[in-house]
C-alpha positions in Angstrom: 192.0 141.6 23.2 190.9 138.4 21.3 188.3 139.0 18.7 185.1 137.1 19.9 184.9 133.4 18.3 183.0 132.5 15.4 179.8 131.3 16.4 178.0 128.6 14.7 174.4 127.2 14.7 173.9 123.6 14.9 170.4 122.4 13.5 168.5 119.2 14.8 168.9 117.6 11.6 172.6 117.8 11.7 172.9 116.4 15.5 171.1 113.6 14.3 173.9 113.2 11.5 176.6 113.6 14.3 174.4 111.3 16.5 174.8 108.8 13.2 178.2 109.8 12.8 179.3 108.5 16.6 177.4 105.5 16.4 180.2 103.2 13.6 183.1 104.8 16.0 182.2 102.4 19.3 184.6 99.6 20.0 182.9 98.2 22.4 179.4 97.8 23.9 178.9 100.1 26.9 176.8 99.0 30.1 176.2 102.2 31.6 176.1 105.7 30.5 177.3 109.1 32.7 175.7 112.2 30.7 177.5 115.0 31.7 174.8 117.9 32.6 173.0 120.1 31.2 174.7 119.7 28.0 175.0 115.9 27.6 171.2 115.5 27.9 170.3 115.7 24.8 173.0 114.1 22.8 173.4 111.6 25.7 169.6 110.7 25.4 169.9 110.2 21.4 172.9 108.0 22.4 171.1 105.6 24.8 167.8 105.4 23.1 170.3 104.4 19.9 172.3 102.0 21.7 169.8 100.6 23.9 171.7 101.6 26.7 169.5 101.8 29.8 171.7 101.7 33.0 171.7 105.7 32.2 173.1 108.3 35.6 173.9 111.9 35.4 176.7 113.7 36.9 177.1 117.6 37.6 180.6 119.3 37.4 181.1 123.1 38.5 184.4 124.7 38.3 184.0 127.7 40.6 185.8 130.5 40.2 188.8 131.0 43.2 190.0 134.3 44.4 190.9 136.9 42.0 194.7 136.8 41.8 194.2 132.9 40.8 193.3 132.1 37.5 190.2 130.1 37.6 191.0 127.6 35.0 193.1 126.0 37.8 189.5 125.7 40.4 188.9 122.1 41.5 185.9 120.8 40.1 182.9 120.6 42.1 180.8 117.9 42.1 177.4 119.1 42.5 175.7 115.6 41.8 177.8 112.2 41.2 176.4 108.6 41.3 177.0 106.2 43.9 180.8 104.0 42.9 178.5 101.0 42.8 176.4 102.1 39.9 179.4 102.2 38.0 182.3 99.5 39.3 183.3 96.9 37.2 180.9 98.4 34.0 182.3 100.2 30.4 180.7 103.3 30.8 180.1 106.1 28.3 180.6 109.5 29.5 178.3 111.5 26.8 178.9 115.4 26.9 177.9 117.9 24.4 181.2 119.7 23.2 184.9 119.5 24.1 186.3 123.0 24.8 189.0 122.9 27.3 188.0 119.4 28.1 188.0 119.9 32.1 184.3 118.8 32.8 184.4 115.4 30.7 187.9 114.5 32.3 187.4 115.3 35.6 184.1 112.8 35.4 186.0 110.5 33.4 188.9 110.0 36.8 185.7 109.8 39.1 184.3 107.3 36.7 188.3 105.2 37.0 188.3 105.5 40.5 184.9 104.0 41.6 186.1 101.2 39.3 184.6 101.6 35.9 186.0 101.7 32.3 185.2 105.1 31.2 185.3 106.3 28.0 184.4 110.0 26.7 182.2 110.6 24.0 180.9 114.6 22.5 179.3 115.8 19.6 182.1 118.3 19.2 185.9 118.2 20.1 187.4 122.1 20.0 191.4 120.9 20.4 192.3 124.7 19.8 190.7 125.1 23.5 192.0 121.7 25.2 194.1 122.0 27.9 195.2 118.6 27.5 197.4 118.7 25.2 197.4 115.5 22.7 194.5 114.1 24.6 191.1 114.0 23.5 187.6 112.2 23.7 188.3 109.2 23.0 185.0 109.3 20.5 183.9 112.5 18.2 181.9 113.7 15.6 183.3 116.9 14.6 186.0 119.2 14.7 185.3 122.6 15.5 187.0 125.9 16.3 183.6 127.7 16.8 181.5 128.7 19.8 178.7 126.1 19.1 175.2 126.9 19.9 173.0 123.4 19.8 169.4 123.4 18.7 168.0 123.3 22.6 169.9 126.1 23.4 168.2 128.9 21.3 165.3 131.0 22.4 165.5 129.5 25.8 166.3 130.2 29.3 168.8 132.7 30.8 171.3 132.5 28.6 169.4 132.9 25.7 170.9 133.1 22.0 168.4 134.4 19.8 168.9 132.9 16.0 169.6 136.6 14.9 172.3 137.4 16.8 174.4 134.5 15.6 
């Protein structure tokens, strides 16, 4: 059994110093903007208002699990909300998530993104490459590596899945 992974509290102030940390990285300037839900919101937001990005859609990704004997890191992802092709063909588009793990979310949004015609290119506050199952690939912007679980300042107290500060 593997020991449970480091866990690490991200404050407000320092997403705004990854949010000023991404910012220098761009290569280019970006028409439209994917946030990848729930956990791009917040960093995705930041990143618009920053950029002054306001052609901003959403898309939500679910990998559900599939019978038993299959291991469910191999489920097709499920998209539970995706914007229309048009919204996106023919603009560079920045795919904003919160965190990198095995990376399955942010790429499988990135393809949609390539095959209604835009130029899609990933962006996360955190890239975990110890978790990727891509191999040498990674977002193709960053701010940080990690090899913790990460819990961002909008996930604590709140909600179902609430992490309370003293537990971490």
């Amino acid at each position: 059994m593997q020991p449970e992974p480091r866990r690490e509290l991200v404050s407000w102030d320092e997403v705004d110093r990854l949010i000023d940390h991404l910012i220098p990285q761009f290569r280019r300037e970006f028409t439209a903007m994917v946030i990848v839900t729930r956990g791009g919101i917040v960093p995705g937001g930041m990143l618009a208002e920053a950029m002054d990005i306001t052609h901003i859609l959403t898309a939500a990704v679910d990998f559900p699990a599939q019978l038993a004997q299959e291991k469910s890191i191999m489920a097709w992802p499920e998209f539970i909300q995706f914007p229309a092709d048009e919204k996106m063909r023919g603009r560079p588009t920045l795919i904003v998530d919160d965190i990198w793990g095995s990376g399955r979310t942010i790429t499988a949004v990135k393809n949609r993104v390539s095959a209604a015609g835009g130029f899609p290119e990933t962006c996360v506050l955190h890239f975990n490459p110890y978790r990727s199952l891509f191999g040498s690939h990674r977002p193709d912007y960053y701010a940080a590596v990690t090899n913790a679980y990460i819990v961002y300042p909008w996930e604590v107290d709140r909600g179902a899945d609430r992490v309370l500060l003293g537990e971490i």
